[in-house]
PDB file with one MODEL, atoms N, CA, C and O in Angstrom:
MODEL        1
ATOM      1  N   UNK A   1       0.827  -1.200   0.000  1.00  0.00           N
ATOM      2  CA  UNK A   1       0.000   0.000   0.000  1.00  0.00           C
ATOM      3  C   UNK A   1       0.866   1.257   0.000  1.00  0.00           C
ATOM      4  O   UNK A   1       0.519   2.257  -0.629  1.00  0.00           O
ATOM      5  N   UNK A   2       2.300   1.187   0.899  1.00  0.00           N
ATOM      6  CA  UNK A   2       2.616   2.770   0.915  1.00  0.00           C
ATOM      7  C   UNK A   2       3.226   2.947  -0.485  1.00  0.00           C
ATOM      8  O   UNK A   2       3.443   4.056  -0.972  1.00  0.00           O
ATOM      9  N   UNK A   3       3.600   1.277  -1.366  1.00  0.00           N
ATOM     10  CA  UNK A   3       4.569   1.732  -3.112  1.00  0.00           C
ATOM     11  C   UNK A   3       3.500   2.285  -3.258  1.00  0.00           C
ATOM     12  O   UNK A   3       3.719   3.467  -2.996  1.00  0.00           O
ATOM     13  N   UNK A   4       2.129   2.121  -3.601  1.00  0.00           N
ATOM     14  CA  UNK A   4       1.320   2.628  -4.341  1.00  0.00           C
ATOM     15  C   UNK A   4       1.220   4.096  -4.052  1.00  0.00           C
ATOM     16  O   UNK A   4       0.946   4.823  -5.007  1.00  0.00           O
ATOM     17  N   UNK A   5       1.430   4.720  -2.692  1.00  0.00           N
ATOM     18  CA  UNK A   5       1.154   5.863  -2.696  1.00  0.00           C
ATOM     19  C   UNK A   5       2.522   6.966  -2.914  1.00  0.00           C
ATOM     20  O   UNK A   5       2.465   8.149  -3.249  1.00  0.00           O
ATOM     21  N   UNK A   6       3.574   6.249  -2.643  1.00  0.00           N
ATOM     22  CA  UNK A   6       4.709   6.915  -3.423  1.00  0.00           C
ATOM     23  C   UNK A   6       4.292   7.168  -4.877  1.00  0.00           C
ATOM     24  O   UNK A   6       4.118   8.231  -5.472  1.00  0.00           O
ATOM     25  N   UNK A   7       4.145   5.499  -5.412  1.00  0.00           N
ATOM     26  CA  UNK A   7       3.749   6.057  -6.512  1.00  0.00           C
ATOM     27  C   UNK A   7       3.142   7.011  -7.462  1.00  0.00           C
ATOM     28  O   UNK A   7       3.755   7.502  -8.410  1.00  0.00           O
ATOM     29  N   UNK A   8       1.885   7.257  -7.158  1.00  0.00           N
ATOM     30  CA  UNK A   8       1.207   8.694  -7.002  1.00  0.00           C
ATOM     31  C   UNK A   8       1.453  10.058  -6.594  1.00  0.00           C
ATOM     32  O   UNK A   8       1.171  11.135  -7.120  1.00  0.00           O
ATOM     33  N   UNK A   9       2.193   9.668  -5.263  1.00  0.00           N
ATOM     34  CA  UNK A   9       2.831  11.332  -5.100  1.00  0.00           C
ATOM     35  C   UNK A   9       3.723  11.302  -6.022  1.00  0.00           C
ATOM     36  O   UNK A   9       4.006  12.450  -6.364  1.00  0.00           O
ATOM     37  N   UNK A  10       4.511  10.221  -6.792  1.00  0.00           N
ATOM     38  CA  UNK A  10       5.902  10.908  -7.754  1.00  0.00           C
ATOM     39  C   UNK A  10       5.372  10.984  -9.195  1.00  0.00           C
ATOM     40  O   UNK A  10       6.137  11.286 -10.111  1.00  0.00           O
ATOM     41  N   UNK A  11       3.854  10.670  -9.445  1.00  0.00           N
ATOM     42  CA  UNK A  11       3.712  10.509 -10.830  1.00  0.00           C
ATOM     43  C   UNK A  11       2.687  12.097 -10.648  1.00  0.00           C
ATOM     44  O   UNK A  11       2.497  12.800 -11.641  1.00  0.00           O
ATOM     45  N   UNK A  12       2.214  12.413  -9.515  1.00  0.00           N
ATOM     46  CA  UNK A  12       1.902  13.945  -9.174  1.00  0.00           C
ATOM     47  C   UNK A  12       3.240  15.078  -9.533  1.00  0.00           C
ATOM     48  O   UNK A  12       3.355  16.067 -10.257  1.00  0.00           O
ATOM     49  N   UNK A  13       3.763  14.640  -8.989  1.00  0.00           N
ATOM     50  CA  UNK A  13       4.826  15.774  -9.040  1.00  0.00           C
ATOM     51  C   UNK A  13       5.590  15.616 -10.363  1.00  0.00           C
ATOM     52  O   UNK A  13       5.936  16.625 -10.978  1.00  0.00           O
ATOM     53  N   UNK A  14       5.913  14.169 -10.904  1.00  0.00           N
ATOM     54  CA  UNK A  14       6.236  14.334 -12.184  1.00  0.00           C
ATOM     55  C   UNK A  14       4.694  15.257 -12.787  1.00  0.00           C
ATOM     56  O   UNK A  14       4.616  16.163 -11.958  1.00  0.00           O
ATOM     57  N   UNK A  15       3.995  15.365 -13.371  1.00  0.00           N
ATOM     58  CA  UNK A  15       3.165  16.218 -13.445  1.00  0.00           C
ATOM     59  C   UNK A  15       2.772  17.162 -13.772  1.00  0.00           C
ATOM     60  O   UNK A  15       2.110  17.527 -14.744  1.00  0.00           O
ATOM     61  N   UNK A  16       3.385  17.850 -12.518  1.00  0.00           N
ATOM     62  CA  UNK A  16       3.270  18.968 -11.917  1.00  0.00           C
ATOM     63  C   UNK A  16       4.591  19.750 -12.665  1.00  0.00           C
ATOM     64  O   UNK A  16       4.552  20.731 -13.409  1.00  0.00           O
ATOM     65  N   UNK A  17       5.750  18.981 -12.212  1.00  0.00           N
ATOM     66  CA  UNK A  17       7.022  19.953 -12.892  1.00  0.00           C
ATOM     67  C   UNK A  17       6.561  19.751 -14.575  1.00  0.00           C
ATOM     68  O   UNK A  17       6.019  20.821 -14.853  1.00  0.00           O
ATOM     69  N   UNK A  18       6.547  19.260 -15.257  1.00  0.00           N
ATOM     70  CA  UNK A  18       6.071  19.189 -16.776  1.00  0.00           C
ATOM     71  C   UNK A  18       5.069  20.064 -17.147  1.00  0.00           C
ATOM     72  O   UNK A  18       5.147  20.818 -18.117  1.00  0.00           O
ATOM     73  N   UNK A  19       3.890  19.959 -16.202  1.00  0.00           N
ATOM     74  CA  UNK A  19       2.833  21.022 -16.279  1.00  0.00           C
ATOM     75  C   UNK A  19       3.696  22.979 -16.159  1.00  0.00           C
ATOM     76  O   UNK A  19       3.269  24.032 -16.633  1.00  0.00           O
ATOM     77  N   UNK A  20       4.626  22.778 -15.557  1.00  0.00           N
ATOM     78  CA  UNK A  20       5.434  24.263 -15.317  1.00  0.00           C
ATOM     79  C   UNK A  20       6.017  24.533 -15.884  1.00  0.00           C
ATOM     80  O   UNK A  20       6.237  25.724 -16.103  1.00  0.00           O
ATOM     81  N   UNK A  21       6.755  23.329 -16.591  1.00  0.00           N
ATOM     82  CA  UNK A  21       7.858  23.556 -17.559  1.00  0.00           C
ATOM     83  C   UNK A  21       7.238  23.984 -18.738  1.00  0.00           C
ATOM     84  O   UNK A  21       7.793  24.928 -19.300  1.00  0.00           O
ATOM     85  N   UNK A  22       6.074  23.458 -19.332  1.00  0.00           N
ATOM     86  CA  UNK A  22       5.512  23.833 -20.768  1.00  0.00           C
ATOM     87  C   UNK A  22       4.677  25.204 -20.471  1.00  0.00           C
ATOM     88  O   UNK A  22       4.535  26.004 -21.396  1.00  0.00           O
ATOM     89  N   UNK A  23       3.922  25.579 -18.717  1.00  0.00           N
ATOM     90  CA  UNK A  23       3.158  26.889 -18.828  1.00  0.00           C
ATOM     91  C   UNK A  23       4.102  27.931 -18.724  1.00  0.00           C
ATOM     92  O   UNK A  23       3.919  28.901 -19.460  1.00  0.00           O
ATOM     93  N   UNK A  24       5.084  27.936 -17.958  1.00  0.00           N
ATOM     94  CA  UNK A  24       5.785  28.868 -17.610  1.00  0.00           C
ATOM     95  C   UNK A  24       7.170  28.930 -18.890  1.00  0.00           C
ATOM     96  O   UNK A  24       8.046  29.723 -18.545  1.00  0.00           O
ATOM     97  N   UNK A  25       7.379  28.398 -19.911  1.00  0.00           N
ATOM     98  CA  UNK A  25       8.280  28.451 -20.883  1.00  0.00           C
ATOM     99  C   UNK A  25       7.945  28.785 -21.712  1.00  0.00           C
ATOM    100  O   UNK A  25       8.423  29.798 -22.223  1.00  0.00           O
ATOM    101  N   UNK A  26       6.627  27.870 -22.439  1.00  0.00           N
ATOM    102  CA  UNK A  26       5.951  28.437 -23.680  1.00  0.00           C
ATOM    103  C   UNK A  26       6.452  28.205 -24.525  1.00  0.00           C
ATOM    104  O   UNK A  26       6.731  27.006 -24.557  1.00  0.00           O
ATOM    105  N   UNK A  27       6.871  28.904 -25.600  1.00  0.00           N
ATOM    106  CA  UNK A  27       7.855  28.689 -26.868  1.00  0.00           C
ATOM    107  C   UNK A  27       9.204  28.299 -26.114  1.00  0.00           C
ATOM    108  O   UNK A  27       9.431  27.095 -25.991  1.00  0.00           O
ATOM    109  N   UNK A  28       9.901  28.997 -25.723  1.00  0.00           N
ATOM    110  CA  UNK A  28      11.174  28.965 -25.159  1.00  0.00           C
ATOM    111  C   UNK A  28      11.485  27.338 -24.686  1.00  0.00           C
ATOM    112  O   UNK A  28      12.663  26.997 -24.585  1.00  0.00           O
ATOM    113  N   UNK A  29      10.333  26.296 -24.385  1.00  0.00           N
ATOM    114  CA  UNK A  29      10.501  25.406 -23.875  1.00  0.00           C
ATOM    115  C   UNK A  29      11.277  24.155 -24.934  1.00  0.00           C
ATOM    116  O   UNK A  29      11.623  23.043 -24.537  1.00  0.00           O
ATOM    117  N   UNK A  30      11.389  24.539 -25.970  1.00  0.00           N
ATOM    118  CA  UNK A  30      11.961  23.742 -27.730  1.00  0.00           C
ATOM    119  C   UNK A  30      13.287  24.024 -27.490  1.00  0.00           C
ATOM    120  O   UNK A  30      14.178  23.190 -27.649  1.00  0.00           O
ATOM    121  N   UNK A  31      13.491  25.299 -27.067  1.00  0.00           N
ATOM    122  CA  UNK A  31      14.913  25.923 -26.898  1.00  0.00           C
ATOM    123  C   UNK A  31      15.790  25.487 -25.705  1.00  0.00           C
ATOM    124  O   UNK A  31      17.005  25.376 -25.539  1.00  0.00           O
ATOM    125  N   UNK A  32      14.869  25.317 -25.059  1.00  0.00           N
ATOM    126  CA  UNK A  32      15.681  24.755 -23.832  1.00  0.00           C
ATOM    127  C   UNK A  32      16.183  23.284 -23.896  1.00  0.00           C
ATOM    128  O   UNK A  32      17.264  22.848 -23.500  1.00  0.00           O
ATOM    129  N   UNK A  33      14.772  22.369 -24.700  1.00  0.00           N
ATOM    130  CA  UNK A  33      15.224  20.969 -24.844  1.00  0.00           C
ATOM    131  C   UNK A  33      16.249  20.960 -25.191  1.00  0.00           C
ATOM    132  O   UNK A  33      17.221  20.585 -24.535  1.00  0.00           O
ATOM    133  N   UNK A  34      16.246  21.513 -26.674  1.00  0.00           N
ATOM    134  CA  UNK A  34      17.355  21.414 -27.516  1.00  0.00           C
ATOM    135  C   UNK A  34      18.637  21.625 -26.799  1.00  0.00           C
ATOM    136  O   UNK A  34      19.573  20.826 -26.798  1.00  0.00           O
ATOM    137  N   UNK A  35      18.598  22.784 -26.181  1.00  0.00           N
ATOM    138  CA  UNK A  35      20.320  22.964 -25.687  1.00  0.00           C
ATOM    139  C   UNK A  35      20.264  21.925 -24.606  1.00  0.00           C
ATOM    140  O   UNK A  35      21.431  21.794 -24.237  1.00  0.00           O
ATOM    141  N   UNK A  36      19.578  21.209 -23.989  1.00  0.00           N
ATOM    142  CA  UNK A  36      19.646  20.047 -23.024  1.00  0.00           C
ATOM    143  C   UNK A  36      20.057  19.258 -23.789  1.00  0.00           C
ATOM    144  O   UNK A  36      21.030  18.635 -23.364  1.00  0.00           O
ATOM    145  N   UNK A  37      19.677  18.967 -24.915  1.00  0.00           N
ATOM    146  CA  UNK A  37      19.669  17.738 -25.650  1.00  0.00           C
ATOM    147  C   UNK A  37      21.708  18.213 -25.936  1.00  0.00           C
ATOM    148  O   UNK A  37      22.529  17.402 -25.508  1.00  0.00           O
ATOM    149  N   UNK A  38      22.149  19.348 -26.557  1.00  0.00           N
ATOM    150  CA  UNK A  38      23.339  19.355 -27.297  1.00  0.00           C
ATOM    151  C   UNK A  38      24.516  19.454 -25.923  1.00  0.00           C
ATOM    152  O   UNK A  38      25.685  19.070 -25.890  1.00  0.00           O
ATOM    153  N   UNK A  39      23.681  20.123 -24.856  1.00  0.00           N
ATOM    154  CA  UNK A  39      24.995  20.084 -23.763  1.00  0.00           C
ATOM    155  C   UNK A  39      25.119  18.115 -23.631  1.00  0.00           C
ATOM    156  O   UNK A  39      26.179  17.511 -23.800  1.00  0.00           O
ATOM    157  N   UNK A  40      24.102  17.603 -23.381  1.00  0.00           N
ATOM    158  CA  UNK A  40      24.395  16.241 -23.371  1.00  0.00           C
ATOM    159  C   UNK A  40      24.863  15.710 -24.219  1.00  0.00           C
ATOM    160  O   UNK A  40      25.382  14.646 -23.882  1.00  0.00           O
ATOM    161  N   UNK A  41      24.979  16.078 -25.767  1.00  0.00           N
ATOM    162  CA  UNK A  41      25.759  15.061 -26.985  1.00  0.00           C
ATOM    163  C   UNK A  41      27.190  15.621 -26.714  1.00  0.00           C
ATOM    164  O   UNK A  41      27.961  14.681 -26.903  1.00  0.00           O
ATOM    165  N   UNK A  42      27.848  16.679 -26.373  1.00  0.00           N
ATOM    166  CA  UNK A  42      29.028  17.354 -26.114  1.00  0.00           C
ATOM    167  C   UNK A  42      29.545  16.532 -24.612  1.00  0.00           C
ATOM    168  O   UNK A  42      30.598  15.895 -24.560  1.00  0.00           O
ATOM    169  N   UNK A  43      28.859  16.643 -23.764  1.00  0.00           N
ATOM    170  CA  UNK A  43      29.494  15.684 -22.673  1.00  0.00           C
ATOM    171  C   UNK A  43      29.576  13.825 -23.200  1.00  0.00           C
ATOM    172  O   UNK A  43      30.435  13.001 -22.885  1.00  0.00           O
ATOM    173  N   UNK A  44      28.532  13.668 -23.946  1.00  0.00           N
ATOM    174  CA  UNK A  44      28.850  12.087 -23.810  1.00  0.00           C
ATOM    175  C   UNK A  44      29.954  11.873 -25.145  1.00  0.00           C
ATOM    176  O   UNK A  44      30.439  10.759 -25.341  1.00  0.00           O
ATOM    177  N   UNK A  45      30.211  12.755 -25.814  1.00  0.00           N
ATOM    178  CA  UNK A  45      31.219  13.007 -27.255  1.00  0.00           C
ATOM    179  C   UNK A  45      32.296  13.154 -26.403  1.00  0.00           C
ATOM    180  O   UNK A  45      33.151  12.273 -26.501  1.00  0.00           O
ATOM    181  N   UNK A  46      32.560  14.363 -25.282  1.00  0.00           N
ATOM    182  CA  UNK A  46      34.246  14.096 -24.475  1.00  0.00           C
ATOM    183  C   UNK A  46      34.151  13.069 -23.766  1.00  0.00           C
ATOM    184  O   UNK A  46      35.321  12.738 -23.578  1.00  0.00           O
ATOM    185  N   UNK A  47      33.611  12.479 -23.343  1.00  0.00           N
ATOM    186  CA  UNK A  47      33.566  11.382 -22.503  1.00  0.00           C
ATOM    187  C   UNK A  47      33.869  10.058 -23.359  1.00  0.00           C
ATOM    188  O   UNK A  47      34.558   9.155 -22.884  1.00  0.00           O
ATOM    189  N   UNK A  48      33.383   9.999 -24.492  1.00  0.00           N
ATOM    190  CA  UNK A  48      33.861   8.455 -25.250  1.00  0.00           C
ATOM    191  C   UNK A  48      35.357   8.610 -26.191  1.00  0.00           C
ATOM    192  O   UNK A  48      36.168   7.793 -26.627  1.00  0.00           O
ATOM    193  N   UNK A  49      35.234  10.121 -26.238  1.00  0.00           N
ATOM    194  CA  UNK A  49      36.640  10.826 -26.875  1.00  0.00           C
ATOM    195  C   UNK A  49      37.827  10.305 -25.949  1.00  0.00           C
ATOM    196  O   UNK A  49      38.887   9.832 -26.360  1.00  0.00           O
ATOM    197  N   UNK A  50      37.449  10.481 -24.622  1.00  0.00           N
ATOM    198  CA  UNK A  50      38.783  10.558 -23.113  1.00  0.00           C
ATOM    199  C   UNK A  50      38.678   8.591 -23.352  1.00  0.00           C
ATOM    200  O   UNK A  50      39.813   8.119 -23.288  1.00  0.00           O
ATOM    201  N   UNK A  51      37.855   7.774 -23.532  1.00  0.00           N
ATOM    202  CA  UNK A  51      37.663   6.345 -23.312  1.00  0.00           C
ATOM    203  C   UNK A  51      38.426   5.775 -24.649  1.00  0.00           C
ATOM    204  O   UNK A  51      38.882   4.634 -24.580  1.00  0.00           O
ATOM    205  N   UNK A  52      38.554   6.396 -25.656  1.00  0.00           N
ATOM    206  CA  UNK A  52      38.915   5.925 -26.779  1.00  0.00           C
ATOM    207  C   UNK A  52      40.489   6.331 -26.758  1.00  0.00           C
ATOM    208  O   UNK A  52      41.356   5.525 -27.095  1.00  0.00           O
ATOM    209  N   UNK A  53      40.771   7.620 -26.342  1.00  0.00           N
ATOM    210  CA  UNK A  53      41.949   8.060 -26.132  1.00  0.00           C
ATOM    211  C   UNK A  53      42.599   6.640 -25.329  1.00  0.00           C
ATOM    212  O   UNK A  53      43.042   5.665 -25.936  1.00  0.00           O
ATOM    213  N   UNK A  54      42.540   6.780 -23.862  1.00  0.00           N
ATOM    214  CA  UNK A  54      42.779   5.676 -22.960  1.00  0.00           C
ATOM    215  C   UNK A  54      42.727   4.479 -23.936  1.00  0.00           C
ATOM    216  O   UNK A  54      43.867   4.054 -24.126  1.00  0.00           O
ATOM    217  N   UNK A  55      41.917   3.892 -24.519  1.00  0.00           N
ATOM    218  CA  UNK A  55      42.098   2.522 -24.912  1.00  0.00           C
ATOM    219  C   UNK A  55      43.281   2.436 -26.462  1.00  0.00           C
ATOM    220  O   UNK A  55      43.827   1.455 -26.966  1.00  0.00           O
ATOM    221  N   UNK A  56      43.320   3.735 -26.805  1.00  0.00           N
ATOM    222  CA  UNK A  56      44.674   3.671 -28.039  1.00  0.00           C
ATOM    223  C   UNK A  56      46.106   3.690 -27.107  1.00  0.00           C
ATOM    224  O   UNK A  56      47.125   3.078 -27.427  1.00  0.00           O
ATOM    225  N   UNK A  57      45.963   4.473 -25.965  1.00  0.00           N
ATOM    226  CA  UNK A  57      47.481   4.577 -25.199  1.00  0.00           C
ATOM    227  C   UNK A  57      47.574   3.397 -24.395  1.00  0.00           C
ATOM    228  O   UNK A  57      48.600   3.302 -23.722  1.00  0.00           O
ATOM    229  N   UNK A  58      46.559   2.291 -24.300  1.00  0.00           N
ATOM    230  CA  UNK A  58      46.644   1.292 -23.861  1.00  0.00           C
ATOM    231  C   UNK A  58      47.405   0.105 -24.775  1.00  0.00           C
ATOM    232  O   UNK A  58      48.225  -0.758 -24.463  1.00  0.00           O
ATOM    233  N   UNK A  59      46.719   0.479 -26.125  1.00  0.00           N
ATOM    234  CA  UNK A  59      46.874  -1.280 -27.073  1.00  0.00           C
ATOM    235  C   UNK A  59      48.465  -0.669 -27.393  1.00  0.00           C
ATOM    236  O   UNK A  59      49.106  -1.512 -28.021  1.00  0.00           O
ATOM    237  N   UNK A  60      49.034   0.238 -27.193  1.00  0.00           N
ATOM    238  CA  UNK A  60      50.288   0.951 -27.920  1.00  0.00           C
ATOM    239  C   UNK A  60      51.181  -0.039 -26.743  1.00  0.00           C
ATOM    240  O   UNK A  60      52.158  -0.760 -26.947  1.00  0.00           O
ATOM    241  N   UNK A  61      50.429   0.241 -25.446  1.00  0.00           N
ATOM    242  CA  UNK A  61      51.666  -0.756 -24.243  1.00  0.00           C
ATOM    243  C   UNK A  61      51.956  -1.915 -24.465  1.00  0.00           C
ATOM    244  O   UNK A  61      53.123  -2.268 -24.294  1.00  0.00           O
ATOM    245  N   UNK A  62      50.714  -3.079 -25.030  1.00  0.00           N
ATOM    246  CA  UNK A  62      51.059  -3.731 -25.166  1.00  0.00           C
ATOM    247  C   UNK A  62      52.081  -4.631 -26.056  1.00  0.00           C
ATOM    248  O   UNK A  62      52.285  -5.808 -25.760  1.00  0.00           O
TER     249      UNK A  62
ENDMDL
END
């Protein structure tokens, strides 16, 4: 009984912030995805960049 009511309070509040994000943004809210969306392709691009680096200065040791 209490999952179920977590449940509900978090599918409320999920909701709720979505309901704010689209009234209180409006247009602006496309703009924001988007740069959410490109700051995240830029972090996971240095991040497999630094993993690929590491695994070439690796096969070179062996």
């Amino acid at each position: 009984m209490n999952d179920r009511v977590l449940l509900v309070l978090s599918a409320l509040a999920s909701s709720l912030a979505a309901w704010a994000f689209w009234h209180y943004l409006d247009r602006d809210a496309i703009d924001v995805l988007v740069l959410v969306a490109l700051i995240g392709a830029i972090a996971d691009n240095r991040r497999l960049r630094r993993a690929l680096r590491q695994s070439a200065a690796g096969d070179g040791k062996r």
